[in-house]
C-alpha positions in Angstrom: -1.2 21.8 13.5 -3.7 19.8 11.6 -5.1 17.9 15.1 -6.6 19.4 17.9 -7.4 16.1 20.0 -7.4 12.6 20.6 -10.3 12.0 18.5 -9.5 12.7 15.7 -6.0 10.6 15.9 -8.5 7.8 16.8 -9.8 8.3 13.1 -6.8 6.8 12.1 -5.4 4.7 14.4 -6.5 2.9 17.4 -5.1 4.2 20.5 -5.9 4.0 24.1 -9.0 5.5 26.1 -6.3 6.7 28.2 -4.3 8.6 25.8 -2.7 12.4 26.5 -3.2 14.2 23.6 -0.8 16.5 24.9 2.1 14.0 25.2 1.4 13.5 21.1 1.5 17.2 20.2 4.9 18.1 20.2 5.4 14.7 18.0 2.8 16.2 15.7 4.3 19.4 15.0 8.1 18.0 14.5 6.3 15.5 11.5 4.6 18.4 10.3 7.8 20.2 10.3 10.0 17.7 9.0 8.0 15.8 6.6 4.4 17.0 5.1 5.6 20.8 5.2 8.1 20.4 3.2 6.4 17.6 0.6 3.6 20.0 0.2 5.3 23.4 0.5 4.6 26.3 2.5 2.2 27.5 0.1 -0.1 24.3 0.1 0.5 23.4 3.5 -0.7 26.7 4.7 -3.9 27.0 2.9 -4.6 22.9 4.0 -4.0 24.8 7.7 -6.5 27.4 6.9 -8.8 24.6 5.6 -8.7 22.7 8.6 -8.7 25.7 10.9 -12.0 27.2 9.1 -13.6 24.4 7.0 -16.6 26.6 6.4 -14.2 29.2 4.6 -13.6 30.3 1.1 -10.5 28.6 -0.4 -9.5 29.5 -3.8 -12.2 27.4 -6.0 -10.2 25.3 -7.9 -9.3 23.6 -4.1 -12.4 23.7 -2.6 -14.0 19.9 -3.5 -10.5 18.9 -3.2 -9.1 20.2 0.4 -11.2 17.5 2.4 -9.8 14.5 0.6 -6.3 16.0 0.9 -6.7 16.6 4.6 -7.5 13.4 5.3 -4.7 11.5 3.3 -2.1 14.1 5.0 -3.5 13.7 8.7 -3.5 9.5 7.9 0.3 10.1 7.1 1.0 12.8 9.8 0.4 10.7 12.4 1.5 7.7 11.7 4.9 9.2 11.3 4.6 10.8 14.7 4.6 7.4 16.5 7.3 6.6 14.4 9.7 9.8 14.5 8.6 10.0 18.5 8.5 6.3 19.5 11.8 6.2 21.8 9.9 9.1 23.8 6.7 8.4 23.7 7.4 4.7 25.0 9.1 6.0 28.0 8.1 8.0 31.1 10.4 11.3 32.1 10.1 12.5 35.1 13.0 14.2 37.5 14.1 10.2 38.3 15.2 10.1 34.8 14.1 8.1 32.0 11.6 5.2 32.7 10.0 2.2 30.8 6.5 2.1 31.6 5.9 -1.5 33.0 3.7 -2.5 35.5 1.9 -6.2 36.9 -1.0 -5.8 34.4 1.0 -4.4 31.8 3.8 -5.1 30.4 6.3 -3.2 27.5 6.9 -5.2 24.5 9.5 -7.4 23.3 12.3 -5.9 21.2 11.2 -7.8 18.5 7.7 -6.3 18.8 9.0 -2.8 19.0 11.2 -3.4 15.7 7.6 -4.8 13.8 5.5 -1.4 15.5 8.1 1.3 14.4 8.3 -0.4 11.3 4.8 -0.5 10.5 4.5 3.4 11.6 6.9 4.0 8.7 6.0 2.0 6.1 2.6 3.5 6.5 3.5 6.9 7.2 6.0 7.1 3.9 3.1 5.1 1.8 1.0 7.8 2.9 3.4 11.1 1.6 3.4 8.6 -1.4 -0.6 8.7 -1.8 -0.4 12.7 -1.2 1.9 13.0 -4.3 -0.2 10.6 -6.1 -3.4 12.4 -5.2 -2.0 15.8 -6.2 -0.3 14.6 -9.3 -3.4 12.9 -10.5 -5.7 16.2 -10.5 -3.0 18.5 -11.2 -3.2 16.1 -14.6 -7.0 16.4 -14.9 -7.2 20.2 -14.7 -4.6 21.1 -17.4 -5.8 23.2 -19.9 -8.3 24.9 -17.4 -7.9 26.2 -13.9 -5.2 24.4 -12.4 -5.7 22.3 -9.2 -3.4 22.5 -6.5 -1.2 25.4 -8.7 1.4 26.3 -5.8 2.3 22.7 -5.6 2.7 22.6 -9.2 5.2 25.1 -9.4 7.6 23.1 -6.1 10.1 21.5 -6.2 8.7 18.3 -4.9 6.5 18.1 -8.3 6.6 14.4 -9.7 6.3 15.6 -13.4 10.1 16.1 -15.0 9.2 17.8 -18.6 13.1 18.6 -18.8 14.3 15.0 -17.9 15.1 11.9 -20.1 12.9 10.3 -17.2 9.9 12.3 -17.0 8.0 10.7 -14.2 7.6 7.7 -11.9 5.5 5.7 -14.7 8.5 5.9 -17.3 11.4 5.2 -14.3 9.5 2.4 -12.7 8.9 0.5 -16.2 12.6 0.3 -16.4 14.1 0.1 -13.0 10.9 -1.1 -10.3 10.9 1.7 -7.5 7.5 0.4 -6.5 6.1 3.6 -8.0 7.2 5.5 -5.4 7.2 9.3 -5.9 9.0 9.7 -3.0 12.1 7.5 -4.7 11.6 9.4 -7.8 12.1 12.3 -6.7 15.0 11.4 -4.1 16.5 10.2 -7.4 16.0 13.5 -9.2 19.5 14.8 -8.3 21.5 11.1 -9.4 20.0 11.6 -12.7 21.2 15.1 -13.5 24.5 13.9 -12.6 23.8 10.6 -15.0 23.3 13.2 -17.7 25.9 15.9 -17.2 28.6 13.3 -16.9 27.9 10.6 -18.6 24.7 11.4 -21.7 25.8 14.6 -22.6 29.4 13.6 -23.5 28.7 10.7 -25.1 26.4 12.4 -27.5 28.1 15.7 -27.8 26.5 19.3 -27.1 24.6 19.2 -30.7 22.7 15.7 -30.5 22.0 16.3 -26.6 20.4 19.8 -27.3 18.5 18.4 -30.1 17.3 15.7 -28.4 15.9 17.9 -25.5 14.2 20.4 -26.7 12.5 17.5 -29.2 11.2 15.4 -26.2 9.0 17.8 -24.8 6.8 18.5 -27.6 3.6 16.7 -27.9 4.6 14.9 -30.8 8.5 14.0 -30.8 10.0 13.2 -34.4 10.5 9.3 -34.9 14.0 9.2 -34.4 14.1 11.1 -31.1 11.6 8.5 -30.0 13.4 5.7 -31.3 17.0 6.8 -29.3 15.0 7.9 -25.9 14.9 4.4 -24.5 18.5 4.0 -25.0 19.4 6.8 -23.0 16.5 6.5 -20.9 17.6 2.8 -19.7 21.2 3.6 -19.0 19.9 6.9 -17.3 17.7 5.1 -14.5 20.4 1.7 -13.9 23.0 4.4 -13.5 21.0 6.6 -11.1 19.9 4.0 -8.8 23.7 2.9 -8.4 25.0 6.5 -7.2 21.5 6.5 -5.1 22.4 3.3 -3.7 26.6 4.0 -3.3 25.7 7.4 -1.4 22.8 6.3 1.1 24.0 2.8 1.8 20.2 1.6 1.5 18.2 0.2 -0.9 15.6 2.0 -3.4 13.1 0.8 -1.3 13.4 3.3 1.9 11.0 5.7 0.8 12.4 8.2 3.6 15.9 8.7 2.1 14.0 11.5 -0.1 14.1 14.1 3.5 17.3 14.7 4.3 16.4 13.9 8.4 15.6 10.5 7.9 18.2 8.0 8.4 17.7 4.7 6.6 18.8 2.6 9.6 16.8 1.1 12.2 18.6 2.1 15.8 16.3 -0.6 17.1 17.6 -3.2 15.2 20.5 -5.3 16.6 21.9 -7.1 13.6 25.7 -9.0 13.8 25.6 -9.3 10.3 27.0 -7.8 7.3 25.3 -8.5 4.9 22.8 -5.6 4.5 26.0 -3.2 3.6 27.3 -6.0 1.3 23.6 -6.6 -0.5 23.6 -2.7 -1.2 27.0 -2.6 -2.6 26.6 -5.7 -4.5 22.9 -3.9 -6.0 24.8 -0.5 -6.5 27.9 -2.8 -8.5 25.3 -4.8 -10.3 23.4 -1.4 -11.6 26.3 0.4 -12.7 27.5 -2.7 -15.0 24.0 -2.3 -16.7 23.9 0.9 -17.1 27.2 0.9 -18.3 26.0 -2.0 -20.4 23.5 0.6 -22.0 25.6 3.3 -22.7 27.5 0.9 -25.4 24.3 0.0 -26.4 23.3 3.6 -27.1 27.2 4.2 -28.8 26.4 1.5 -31.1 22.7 2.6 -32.0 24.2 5.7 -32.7 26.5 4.4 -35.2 24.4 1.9 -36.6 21.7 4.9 -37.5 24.4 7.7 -38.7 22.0 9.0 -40.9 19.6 10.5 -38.3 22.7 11.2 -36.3 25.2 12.3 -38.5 27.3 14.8 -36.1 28.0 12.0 -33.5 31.6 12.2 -33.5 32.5 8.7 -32.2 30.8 7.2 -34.9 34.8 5.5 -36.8 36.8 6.3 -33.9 35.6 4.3 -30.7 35.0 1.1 -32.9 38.1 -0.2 -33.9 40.1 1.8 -31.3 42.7 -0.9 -29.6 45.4 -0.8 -27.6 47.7 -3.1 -29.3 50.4 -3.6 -26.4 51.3 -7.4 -26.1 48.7 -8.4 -28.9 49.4 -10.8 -32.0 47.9 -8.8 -34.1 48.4 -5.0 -34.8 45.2 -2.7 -35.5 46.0 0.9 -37.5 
């Protein structure tokens, strides 16, 4: 567990004199478990363990200067997510009476409305803070390549924010199309949507020959011209696309950075709300994303046919524009 007592959460965040470190650790340990373990790995999240168990001990050298400023990002993030995943408990007293609300003459609980603007504020900090962890690792995983490589395990997990293989290769590219508010978090939650964009939608629109060619082109250092000229095409109706399955299967917006762990549920049991229109702004976004990108695959079909020289095996290049179906029309296409 990355705290041992109260004084250190104080480092962070200003709690009571009064506070039991002992009511907090068992919150601790289920964040730990549920969120930084598995954005760092068991790998990484081990040797940060053995870090902050034995600070004065020899961690593999390309993570020594590095550790400290890690720690401190993850143990900013850890426990703000503890108040949040363990605020029902930790605002109540349990005893053999049952379950109690801690009120007395001098001091009183909050109002709901309170309680709605403290939880959120323990999430939207913790979550900002997984966001500056992947940020922080992605950014010297990027200054050590071609040497020793920082942070190596992490590189090689599957919660690394760098997609060679993808049309989209990283948060940068995504967010200049579609904002995400360069989250790492939503750009990697949306990791699985845009296989699925690909398999079922890229690849068949530009046949097995012009997909492959156009993959193993994209990751070289230097792409040819034409590669780079059609990769916005597909990368634009990739990320609209993406964000509407994200959108239709979570019923929440791209903004709930906590849809990437599978534990977190996007709604707010403390929030009482009569109204529908949450659901109905979610499925209106989803709708509105999936005409785009829609919009961009015929944009893509008709770059592709406009440029049949660079891309003379795409096989809807006479077909697909001047196909009609001539039921009930005046006029009669052949």
């Amino acid at each position: 567990m990355l705290f041992k007592s109260i004084e250190e959460v104080k480092q962070f965040l200003a709690v009571g004199a009064g506070t039991d470190f002992n009511r907090l650790k068992s919150h601790i340990q289920n964040a730990e478990t549920a969120y930084l373990r598995p954005l760092l790995g068991p790998i990484l999240f081990n040797e940060l363990q053995d870090f902050y168990n034995n600070p004065d001990a020899d961690p593999p050298a390309e993570n020594k200067i590095l550790l400290p400023e890690l720690l401190t990002l993850a143990q900013r993030s850890l426990i703000h997510l503890t108040y949040w995943s363990g605020f029902q408990v930790l605002n109540a007293t349990i005893s053999d009476g049952g379950f109690k609300r801690t009120e007395n003459e001098k001091v009183k609980s909050l109002f709901k409305y309170q309680e709605v603007e403290l939880k959120e504020y323990f999430k939207t900090t913790g979550f900002n803070g997984l966001d500056e962890i992947l940020f922080y690792l992605e950014m010297e995983i990027k200054k050590s390549e071609g040497e020793t490589v920082n942070f190596i395990s992490f590189a090689d997990s599957g919660a690394w924010t760098i997609l060679k293989s993808s049309f989209i290769p990283d948060t940068y590219t995504f967010n200049s199309i579609v904002f995400i508010n360069h989250s790492r978090l939503t750009f990697l939650r949306l990791k699985s949507s845009m296989q699925l964009v690909e398999d079922l939608d890229i690849k068949p629109l530009l046949g097995e020959a012009i997909f492959d060619e156009i993959k193993l082109e994209m990751v070289k250092k230097t792409p040819s011209a034409k590669v780079n000229a059609i990769l916005p095409y597909i990368q634009k109706a990739t990320a609209y696309l993406s964000t509407a399955l994200l959108m239709e299967e979570s019923g929440a917006d791209l903004t709930d950075k906590g849809l990437y762990f599978e534990s977190t549920s996007s709604e707010n049991n403390l929030i009482t709300n009569d109204q529908p229109s949450e659901s109905e702004r979610i499925n209106f976004l989803a709708q509105r994303n999936k005409a785009i990108g829609q919009n961009y695959l015929e944009r893509l079909k008709s770059y592709l046919i406009a440029n049949a020289a660079d891309w003379p095996s795409y096989s809807g290049q006479t077909g697909n524009a001047l196909r009609r179906n001539n039921t009930d029309k005046k006029s009669f296409w052949v």
